[in-house]
C-alpha positions as CSV (number, residue, x, y, z in Angstrom):
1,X,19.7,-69.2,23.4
2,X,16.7,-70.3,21.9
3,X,17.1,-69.5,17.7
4,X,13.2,-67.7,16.2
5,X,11.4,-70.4,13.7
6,X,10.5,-67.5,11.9
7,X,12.1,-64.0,11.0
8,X,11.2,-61.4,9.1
9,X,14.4,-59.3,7.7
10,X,14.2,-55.7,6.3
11,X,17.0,-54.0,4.9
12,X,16.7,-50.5,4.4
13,X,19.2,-47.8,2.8
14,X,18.3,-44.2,4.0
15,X,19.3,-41.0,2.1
16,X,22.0,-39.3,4.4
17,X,20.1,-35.8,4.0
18,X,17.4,-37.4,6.8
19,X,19.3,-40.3,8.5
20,X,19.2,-38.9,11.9
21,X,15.6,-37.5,11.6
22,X,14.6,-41.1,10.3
23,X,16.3,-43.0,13.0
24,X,14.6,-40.8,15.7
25,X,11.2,-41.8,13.8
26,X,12.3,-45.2,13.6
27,X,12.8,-45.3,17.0
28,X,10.4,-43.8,18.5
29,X,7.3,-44.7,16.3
30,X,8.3,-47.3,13.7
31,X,9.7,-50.0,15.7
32,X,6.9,-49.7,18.8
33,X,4.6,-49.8,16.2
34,X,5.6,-52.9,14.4
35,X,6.2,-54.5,17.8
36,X,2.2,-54.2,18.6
37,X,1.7,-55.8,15.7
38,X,-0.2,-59.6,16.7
39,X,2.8,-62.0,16.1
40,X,5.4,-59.4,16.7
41,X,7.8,-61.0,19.4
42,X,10.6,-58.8,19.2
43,X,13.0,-56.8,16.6
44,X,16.5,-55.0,16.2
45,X,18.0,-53.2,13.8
46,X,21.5,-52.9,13.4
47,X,23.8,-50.6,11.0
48,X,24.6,-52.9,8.1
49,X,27.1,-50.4,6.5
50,X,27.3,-47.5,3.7
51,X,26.9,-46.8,0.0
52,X,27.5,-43.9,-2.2
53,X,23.4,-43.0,-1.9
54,X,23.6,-43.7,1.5
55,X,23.9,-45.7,5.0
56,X,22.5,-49.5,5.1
57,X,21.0,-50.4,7.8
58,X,19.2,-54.2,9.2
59,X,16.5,-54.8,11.0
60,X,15.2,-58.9,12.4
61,X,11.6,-59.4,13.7
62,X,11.4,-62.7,15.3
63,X,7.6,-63.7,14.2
64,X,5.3,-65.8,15.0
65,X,4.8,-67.3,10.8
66,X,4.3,-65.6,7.5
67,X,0.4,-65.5,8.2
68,X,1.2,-61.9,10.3
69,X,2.5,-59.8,7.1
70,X,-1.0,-60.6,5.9
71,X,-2.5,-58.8,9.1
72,X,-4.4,-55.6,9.0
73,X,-2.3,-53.8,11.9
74,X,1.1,-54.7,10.1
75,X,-0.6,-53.7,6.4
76,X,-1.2,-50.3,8.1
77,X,2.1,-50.2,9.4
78,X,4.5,-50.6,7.3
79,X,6.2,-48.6,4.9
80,X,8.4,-45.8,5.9
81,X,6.4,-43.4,6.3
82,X,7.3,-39.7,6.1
83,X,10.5,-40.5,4.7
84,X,8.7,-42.9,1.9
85,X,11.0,-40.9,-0.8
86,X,14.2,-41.2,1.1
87,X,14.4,-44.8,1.8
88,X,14.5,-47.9,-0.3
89,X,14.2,-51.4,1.3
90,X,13.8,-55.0,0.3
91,X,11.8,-57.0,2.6
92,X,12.0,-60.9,2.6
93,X,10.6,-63.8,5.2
94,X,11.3,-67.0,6.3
């Protein structure tokens, strides 16, 4: 198995009221979207576990280098968005 030089990691904690709404959007939409994104290679998300405010969950994107969070097709992107008020993240590269 060859190890990514370069992953993006996004950890996300979604209001239980629209967890299965947001995963279907997530998906379906999110995740096909990011994956078009130049210097997308691949992603996964994975359940990460629960909290009083709600379930955690993980996602990896195996990039290419920090230069493609500064493109315009991953600034339009990202965000969550029709659930933007039900889910709180903190994003961080390397």
């Amino acid at each position: 198995m060859t190890w990514p030089s370069h992953v993006l990691v996004v950890r996300a904690k979604v209001s239980q009221d629209v967890e299965d709404e947001w995963n279907r959007w997530y998906d379906a939409v999110h995740l096909p979207e990011l994956l078009a994104c130049p210097g997308f290679r691949a992603g996964r998300r994975y359940r990460a576990g629960d909290s009083a405010a709600g379930r955690i969950y993980l996602a990896l994107y195996d990039i290419d280098g920090p230069h493609v969070l500064d493109s315009a097709e991953f600034k339009a992107r990202r965000g969550w968005g029709p659930f933007a008020g039900s889910v709180f993240a903190a994003v961080a590269g390397s």
